[in-house]
RODO-2510 file (C-alpha; in nm, 4 decimals, decimal comma):
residues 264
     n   res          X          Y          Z
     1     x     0,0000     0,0000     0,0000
     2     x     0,1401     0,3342    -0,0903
     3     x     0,2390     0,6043     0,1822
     4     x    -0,0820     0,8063     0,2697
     5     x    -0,0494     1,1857     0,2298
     6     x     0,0745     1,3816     0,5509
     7     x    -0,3394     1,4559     0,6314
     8     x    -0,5081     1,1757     0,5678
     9     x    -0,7749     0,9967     0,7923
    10     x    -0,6217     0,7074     0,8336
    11     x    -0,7624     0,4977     1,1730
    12     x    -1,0379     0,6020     1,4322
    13     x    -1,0998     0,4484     1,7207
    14     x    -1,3001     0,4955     2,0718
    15     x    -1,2868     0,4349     2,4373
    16     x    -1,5810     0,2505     2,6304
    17     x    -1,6372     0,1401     2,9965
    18     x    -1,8190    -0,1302     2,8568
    19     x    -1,6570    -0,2951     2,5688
    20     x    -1,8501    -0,5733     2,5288
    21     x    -2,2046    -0,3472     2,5129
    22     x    -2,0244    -0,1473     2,2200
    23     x    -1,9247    -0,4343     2,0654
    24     x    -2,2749    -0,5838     2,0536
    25     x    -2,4200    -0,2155     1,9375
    26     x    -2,1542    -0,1201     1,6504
    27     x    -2,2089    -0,5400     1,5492
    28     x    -2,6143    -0,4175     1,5004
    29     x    -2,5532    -0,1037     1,3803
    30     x    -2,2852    -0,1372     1,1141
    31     x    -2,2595    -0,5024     1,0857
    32     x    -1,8834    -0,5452     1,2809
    33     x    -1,7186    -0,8000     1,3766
    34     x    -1,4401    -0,8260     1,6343
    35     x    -1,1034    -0,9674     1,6742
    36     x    -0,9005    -1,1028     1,9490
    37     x    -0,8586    -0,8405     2,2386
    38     x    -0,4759    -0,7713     2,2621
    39     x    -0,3866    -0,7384     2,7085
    40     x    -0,0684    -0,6036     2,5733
    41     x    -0,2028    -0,2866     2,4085
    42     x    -0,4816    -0,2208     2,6705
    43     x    -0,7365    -0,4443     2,5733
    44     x    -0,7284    -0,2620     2,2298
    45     x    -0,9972    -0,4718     1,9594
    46     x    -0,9709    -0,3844     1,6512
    47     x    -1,3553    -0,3904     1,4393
    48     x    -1,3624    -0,5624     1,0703
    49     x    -1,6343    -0,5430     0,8036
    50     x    -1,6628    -0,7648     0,5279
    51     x    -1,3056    -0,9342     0,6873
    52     x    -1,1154    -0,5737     0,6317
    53     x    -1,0147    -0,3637     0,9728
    54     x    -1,2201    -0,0555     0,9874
    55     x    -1,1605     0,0567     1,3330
    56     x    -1,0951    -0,0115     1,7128
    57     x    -1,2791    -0,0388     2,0333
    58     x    -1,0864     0,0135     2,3856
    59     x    -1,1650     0,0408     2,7688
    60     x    -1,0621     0,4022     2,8827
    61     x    -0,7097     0,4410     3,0210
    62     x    -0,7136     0,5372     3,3803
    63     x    -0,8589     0,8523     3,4798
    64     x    -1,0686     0,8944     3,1267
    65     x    -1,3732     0,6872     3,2106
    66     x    -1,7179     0,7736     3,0888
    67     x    -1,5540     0,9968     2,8327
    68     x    -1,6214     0,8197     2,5126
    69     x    -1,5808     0,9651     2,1850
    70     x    -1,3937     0,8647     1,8635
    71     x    -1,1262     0,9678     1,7804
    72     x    -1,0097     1,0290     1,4070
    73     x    -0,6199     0,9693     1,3191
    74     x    -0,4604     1,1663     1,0637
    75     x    -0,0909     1,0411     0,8938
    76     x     0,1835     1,1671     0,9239
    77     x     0,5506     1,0513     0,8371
    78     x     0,7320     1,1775     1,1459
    79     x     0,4832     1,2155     1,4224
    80     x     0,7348     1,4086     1,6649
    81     x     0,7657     1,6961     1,4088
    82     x     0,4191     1,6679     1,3394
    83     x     0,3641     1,7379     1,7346
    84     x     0,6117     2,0418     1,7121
    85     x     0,3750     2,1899     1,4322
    86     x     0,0215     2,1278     1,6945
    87     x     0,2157     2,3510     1,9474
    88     x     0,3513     2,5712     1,7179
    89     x    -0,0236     2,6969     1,5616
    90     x    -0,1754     2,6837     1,8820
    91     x    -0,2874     2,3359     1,9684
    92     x    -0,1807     2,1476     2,2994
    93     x     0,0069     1,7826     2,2542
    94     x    -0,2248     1,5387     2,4995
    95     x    -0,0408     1,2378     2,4680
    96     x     0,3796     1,3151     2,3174
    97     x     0,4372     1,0728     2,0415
    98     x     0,4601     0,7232     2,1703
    99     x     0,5740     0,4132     1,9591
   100     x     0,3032     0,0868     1,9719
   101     x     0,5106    -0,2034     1,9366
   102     x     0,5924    -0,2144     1,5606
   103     x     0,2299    -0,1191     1,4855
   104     x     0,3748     0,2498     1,4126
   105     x     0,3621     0,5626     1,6284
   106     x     0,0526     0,7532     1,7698
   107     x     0,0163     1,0641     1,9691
   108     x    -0,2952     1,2788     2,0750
   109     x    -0,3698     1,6579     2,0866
   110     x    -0,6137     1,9332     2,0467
   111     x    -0,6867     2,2194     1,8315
   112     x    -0,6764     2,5749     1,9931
   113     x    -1,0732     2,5365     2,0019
   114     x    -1,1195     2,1827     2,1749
   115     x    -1,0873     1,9416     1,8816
   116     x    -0,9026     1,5932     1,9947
   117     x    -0,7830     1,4075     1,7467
   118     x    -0,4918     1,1470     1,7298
   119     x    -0,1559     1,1632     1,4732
   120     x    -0,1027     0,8164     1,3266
   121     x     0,2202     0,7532     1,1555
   122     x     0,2348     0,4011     1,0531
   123     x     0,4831     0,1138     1,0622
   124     x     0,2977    -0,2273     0,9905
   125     x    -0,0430    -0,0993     1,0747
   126     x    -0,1006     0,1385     0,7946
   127     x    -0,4547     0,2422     0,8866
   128     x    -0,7895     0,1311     0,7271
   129     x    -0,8031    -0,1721     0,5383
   130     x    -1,1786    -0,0279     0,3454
   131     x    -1,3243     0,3235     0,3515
   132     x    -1,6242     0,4060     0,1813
   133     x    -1,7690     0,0574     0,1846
   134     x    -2,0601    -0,0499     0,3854
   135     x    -1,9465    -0,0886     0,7635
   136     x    -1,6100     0,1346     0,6935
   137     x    -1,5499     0,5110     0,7030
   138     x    -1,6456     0,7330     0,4583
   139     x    -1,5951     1,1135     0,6002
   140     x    -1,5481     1,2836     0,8748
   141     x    -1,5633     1,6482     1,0120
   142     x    -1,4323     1,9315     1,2415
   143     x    -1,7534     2,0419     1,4328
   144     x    -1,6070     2,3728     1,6414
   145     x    -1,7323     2,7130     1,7780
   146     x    -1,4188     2,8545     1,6742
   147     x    -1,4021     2,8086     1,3292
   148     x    -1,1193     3,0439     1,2279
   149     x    -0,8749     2,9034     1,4351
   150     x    -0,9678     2,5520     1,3363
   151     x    -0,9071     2,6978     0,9440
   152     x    -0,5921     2,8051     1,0375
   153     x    -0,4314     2,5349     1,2985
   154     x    -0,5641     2,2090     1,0461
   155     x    -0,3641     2,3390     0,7294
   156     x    -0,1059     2,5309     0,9165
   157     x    -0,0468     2,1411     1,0251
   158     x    -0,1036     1,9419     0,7524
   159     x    -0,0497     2,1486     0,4714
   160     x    -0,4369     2,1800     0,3826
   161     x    -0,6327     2,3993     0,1216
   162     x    -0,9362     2,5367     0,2441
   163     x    -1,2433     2,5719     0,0569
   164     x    -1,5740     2,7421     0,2134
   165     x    -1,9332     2,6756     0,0614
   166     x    -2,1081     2,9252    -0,0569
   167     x    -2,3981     2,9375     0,1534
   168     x    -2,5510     3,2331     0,3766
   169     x    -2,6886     2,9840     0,6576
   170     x    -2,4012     2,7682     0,7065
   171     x    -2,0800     2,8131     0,7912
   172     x    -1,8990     2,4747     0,6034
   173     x    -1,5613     2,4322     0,4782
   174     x    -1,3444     2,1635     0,2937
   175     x    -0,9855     2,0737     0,3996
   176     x    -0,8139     1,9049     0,1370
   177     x    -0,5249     1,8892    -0,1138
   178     x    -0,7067     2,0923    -0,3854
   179     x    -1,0690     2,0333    -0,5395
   180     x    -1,0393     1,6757    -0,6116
   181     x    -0,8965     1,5368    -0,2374
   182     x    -1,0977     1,6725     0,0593
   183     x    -0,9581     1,5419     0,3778
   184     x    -1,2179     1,6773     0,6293
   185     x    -1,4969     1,9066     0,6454
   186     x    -1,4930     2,1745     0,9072
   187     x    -1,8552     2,2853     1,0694
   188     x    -1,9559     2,5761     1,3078
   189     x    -2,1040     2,4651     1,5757
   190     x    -2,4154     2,7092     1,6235
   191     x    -2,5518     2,8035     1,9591
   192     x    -2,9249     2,7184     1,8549
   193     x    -2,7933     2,3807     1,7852
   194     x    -2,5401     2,2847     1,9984
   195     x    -2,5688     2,3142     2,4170
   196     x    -2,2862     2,5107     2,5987
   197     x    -2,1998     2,1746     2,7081
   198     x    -2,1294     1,9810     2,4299
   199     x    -1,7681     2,0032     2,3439
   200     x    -1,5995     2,0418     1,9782
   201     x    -1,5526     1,7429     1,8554
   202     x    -1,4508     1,5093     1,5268
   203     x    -1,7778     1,3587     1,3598
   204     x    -1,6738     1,0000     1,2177
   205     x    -1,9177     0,8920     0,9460
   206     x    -1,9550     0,5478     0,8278
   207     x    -2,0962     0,4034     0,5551
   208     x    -2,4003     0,1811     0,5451
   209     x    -2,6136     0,0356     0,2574
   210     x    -2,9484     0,1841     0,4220
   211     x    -2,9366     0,5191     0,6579
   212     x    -3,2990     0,4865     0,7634
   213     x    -3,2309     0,1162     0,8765
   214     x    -2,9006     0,2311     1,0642
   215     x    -3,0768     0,5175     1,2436
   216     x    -3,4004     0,2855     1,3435
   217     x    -3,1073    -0,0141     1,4476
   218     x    -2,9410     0,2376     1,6566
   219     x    -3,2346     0,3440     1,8748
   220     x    -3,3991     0,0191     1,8928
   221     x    -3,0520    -0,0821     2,0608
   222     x    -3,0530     0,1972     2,2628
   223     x    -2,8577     0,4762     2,1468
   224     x    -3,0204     0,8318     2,0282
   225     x    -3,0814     0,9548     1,6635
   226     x    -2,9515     1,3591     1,7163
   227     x    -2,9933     1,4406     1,3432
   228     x    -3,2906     1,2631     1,1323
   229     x    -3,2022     1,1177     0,7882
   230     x    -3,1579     1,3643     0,5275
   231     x    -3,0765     1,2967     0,1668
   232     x    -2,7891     1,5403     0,0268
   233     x    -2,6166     1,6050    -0,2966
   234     x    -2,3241     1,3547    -0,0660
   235     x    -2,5827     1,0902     0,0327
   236     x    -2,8452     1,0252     0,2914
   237     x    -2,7150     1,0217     0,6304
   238     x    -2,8052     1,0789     1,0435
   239     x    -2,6139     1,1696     1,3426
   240     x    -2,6400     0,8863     1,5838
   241     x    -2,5213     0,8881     2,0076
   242     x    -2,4473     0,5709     2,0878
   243     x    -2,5789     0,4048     2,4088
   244     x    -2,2571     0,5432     2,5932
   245     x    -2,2673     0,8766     2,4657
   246     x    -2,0102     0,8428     2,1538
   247     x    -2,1272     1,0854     1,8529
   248     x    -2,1054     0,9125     1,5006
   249     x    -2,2965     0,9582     1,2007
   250     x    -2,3773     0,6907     0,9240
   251     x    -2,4071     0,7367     0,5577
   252     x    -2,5649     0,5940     0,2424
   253     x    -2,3235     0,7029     0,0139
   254     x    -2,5345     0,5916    -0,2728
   255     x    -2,8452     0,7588    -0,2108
   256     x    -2,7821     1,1527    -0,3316
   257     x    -2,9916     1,4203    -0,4447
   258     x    -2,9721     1,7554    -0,5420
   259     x    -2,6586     1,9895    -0,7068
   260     x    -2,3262     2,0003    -0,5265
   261     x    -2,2900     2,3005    -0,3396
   262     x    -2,0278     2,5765    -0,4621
   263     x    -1,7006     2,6377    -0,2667
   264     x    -1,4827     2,9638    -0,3278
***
């Protein structure tokens, strides 16, 4: 597999106190299966669809339970200068650069306006095995109420273009390495949507072959559908809290409608 780009979503993974409950809700949900747990890494388990490793489930390291939330990975080659650049636009390094056995190297920050997200630079785990196929990811985005810095600390780090839609009622941009790569999406988070007390976070979206089955799977097991299903010029898709309070959204990436919005 070639080298991904310095910037790419590479891995995502998330903490729960109960493993075994997320493990039975992401299997209903997105169709997962589960491999061995590894003691040696934490009790990290990685998730497969379709036989191809999409993502991970952990317990929370000490002192960070009943905070889960996925986390999105972007690559980089060197992950200690990658950590120099966080600190030098701004963000704050939560976990230094830290090797995992000959898996590669991962470390853990912020963006000057909350954003956690992990820096993935591989050695023999090179990241997703399938994106955009049913079960795998397909897109993620920045959701922050501080959308300038986020514009500026995301390329000032990973060498991004930014591209903002032309639209009077929402505040969307593209990260990406020009018109025909996006890498993320950046969203404001607007009062009249968003509580004080949510945080900014990373929205992982997966793909599915049926958003309206996904959303009704994921309440019926006990999570919380936060954003309806909605067909877009990008596909249909919800935003989904899981039954332990970890924000996702799912995605029928076949299922569009209408024109593509403009970006200048």
């Amino acid at each position: 597999m070639a080298e991904a780009r310095e910037g790419t979503p590479v891995w995502a993974d998330a903490m729960f106190a109960d493993v075994e409950a997320a493990k039975t809700f992401y299997s209903g949900v997105l169709g997962w299966t589960f491999g061995d747990t590894s003691p040696e890494y934490g009790g990290y388990t990685q998730a497969y669809s379709g036989g191809k490793a999409v993502a991970a489930v952990v317990p929370p390291m000490p002192g960070q339970e009943g905070m889960s939330q996925w986390c999105l990975y972007l690559s980089s080659p060197d992950a200690s200068a990658a950590a120099e650049r966080i600190r030098r636009h701004g963000g704050t390094v939560l976990m230094e650069p830290m090797r995992v056995g000959d898996f590669g190297t991962m470390c853990l920050a912020q963006d000057p306006g909350g954003v956690t997200f992990g820096v993935w630079q591989a050695g023999s785990h090179e990241g997703f095995e399938a994106t955009g196929e049913p079960g795998a990811y397909a897109w993620a985005e920045v959701f922050t109420r501080e959308p300038a810095a986020a514009d500026a600390f995301f390329p000032g780090v990973f060498g991004y273009g930014v591209r903002t839609m032309v639209d009077e009622e929402m505040d969307f941009a593209v990260y990406g390495f020009g018109e025909d790569r996006p890498a993320l999406g950046r969203m404001t988070m607007g009062a009249g949507d968003f509580p004080p007390e949510v945080p900014a976070y990373v929205q992982v979206y997966f793909a599915v072959p049926d958003c309206d089955r996904a959303a009704a799977m994921a309440q019926e097991m006990g999570g919380r559908v936060l954003f309806r299903p909605m067909t877009s010029p990008f596909g249909r898709f919800a935003a989904v809290l899981d039954p332990q309070g970890a924000a996702f959204a799912v995605i029928d990436l076949t299922t569009a409608e209408g024109e593509m919005p403009a970006f200048a």
